[in-house]
C-alpha positions, -999 to +999 in steps of 0.1 A: +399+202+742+411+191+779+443+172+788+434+142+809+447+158+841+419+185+830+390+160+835+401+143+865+387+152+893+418+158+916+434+174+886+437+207+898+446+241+872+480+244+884+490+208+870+471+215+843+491+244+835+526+226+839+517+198+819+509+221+788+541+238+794+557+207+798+544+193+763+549+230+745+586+227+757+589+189+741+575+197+711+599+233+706+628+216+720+633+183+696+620+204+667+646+232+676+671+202+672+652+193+641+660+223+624+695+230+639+705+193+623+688+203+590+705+240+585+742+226+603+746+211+568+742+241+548+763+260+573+794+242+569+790+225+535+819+250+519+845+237+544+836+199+545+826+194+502+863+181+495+857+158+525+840+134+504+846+143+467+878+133+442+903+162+454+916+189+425+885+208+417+865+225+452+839+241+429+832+209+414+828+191+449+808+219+464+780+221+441+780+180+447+775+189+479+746+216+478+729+191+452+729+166+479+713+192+501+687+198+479+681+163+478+667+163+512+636+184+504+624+160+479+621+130+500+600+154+523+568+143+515+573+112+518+585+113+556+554+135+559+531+105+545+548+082+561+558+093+595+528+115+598+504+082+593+523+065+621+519+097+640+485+094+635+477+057+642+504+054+673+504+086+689+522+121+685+548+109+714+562+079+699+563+097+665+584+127+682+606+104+694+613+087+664+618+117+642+642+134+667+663+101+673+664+101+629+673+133+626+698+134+649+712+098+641+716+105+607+740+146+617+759+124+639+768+097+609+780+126+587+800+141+613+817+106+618+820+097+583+854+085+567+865+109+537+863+103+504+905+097+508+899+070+530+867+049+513+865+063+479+830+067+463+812+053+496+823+086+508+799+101+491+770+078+491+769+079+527+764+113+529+731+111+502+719+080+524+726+100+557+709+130+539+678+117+531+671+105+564+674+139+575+649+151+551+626+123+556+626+128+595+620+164+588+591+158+567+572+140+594+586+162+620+568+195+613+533+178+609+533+162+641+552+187+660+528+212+651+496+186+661+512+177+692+513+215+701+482+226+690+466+199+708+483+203+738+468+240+744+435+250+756+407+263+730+418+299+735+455+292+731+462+273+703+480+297+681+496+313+710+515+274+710+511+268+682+533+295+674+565+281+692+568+255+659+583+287+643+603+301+677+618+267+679+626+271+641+641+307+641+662+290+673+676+265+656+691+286+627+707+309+649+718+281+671+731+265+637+745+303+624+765+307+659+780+273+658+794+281+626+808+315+640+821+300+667+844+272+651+851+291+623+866+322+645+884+298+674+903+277+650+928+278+622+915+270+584+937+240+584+923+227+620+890+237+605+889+217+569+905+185+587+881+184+618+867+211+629+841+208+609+828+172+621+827+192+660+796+212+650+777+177+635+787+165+671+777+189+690+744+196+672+735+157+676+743+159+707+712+184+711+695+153+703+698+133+736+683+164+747+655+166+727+650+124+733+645+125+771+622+153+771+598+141+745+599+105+763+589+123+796+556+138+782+519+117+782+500+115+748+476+144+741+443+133+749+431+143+713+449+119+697+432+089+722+396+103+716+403+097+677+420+064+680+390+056+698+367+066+672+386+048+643+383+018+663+347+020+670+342+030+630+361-001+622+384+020+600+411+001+585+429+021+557+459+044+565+454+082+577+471+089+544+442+075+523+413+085+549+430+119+545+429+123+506+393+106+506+377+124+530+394+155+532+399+167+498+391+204+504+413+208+538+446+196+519+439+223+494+435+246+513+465+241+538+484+238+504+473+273+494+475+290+528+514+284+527+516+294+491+521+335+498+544+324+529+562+299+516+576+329+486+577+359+512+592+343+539+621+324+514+623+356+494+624+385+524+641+365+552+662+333+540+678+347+510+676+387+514+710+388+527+726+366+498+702+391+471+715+423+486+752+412+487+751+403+450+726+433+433+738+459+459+775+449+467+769+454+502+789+431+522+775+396+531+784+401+564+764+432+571+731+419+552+737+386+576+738+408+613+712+423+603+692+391+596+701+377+627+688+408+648+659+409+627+652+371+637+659+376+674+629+405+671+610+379+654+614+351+681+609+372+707+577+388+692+562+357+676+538+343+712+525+375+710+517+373+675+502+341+686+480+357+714+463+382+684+458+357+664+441+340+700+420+371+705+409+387+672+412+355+649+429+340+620+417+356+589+423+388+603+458+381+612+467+364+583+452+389+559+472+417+577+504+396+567+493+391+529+478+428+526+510+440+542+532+429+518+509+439+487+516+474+498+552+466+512+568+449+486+578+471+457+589+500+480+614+471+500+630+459+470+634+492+454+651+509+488+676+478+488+711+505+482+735+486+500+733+503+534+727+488+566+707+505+581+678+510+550+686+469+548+680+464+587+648+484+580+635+463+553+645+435+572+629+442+605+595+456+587+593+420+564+597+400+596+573+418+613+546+416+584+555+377+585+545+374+622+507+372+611+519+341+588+544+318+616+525+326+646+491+312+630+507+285+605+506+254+629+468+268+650+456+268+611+461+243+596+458+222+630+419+233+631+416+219+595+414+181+604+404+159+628+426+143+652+427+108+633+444+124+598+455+156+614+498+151+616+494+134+584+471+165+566+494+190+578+525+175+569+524+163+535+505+196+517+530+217+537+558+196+523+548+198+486+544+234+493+574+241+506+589+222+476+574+237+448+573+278+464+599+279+492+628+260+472+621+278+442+623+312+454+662+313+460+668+301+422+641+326+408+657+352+422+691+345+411+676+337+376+658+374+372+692+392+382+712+373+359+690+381+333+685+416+342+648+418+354+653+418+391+635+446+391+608+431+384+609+410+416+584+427+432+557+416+411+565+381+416+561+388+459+528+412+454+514+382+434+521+363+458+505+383+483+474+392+466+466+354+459+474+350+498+451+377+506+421+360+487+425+331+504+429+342+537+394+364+537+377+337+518+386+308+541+362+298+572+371+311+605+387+284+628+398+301+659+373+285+687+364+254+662+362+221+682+395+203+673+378+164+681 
């Protein structure tokens, strides 16, 4: 696969090189903002609930609020049908644009929103309606972010960017966590419940302007222009959504069960470890949460590299290292959870390490399953059904086993998990090298 500056004539290596980096750093940035817009919600939710609920009962308006959260993974697949079709028939740059400028739109109506006080139960609907957007921009977002990556790297670096889809990701949720320390330190609880809150919505839409005038200053991968040129000359009419599901059958399956064993170990060992430990262990939330944050910045930092191996000795091998990893790692993790930090920061660091051979080949691999014509649009809409039947689940299953006593038995649930991951990672063809037109 060659940029256009690749087969020009006068295009010489070093512009080459500069345009890649150019488009790796448009597709990490807006999807950074992406993902800091998404997880700013969750962040301060606590503090602004009564914002736009009846006052007299917080719990009440709370849970309201978390519901409405959740409501923005189902719409998910949708923006990844929808947005990831238009991705597909106009181009990876306009799509990029139009997710980011979505996203960000919606963060900045939310922050700006009158209170419940002011506009009674429009309060509320506003935020559902500002919500969904949200989760319908980030439904496109990851399939065609991690397209426009993958095709922006030469053959024998596509997992090494692809893997900056999950660097920008583990950025924005520390950016999102740090905003949140910071306002919630500098100011007073009063300041804090009145307006503080609406400064982080602000500031992380203001990422978004950003995000917008990089991803307009980047060309169109030249993948994307050698399929539209194809479905013209095939006289191909139908959407990439239907082309997908009739032609492609086998690839959405198997992109659906890729993320299966990641979509439970990565919710399970890194999003909601810290919240698990605090509750079965009593350690203190804040402990279990530092050491999540420095287990991320190893991950960030180590996830390129991850990419590289997965560059030089292939996928299967790298993702079966990740599944057969956690076979083995699983029930001696959750047993060795006692409440101190540094067995926690252990477990912690180990997990994220095993989930490197996942996130640094997830966008490479399923990228290399379809052609350019129905790729944003095959990647994004298994991944998003995925994500909502394994990776929202996982939170609530755990909390369900320890209020009924068998959280011990977690770790059959993760090595399940991992075995059915491990299957279909050594049964599954080899795509590192494969063509991408």
């Amino acid at each position: 696969m060659a940029d256009r500056s690749e087969s020009s004539p006068e295009g010489s290596a070093t512009a080459i090189g500069v345009d890649r980096r150019r488009k790796i750093i448009a597709g990490s940035v807006g999807n950074m903002v992406e993902f800091l817009d998404w997880c700013i919600f969750a962040t301060f939710s606590s503090i602004f609930a009564h914002q736009f609920f009846p006052a007299g009962n917080d719990a009440a308006a709370l849970l309201s609020t978390l519901a409405i959260f959740a409501v923005g993974f189902t719409i998910r697949p949708v923006g990844a049908a929808v947005l990831g079709s238009y991705a597909d028939k106009h181009g990876r740059k306009k799509s990029l644009v139009l997710t980011v400028a979505l996203m960000s739109g919606a963060t900045l109506v939310i922050g700006l929103a009158p209170s419940y006080s002011k506009i009674g139960f429009l309060a509320p609907v506003i935020l559902v309606v500002a919500r969904l957007v949200q989760g319908f921009a980030a439904g496109g977002e990851f399939g065609i972010a991690s397209a426009f990556l993958v095709e922006s790297a030469s053959p024998r670096r596509r997992a090494f960017a692809g893997s900056f889809q999950q660097v920008s990701v583990g950025a924005g949720l520390l950016i999102a966590s740090a905003l949140g320390a910071v306002l919630t330190s500098a100011l007073s609880k009063d300041a804090l419940d009145s307006w503080g809150w609406r400064l982080g919505f602000v500031v992380a839409s203001g990422f978004g302007v950003v995000a917008l005038w990089v991803r307009r200053s980047v060309d169109e991968n030249d993948s994307f222009h050698r399929g539209e040129e194809r479905r013209g000359n095939s006289g191909e009419r139908r959407s990439a959504f239907v082309q997908m599901v009739r032609d492609h059958p086998g690839s959405i399956l198997r992109v659906f069960s890729i993320n299966i064993a990641g979509m439970v170990l990565y919710n399970i060992f890194v999003t909601y470890l810290p919240t698990y430990a605090h509750v079965t262990t009593g350690m203190s939330l804040s402990s279990a949460l530092t050491a999540n944050t420095i287990g991320m910045l190893l991950f960030i930092v180590l996830l390129p590299f991850a990419g590289l191996a997965s560059d030089r000795f292939g996928r299967r091998a790298t993702m079966a290292l990740f599944a057969g990893g956690f076979v083995v790692f699983s029930w001696p993790a959750l047993k060795l959870l006692d409440g101190g930090f540094w067995s926690y920061l252990v477990i912690q660091i180990v997990a994220l390490i095993l989930m490197l051979g996942y996130s640094a080949n997830l966008a490479a691999i399923m990228a290399e399953q379809f052609p350019p014509e129905v790729r944003a649009t095959g990647i994004g809409m298994p991944y998003s059904i995925c994500v909502a039947l394994f990776g929202g689940t996982a939170p609530y299953l755990m909390t369900w086993m320890y209020e009924k006593g068998i959280s011990d038995w977690l770790w059959v649930y993760c090595t399940a998990a991992a075995v059915f991951g491990l299957v279909v990672y050594l049964t599954m063809p080899e795509t590192r090298g494969k063509p991408l037109d």
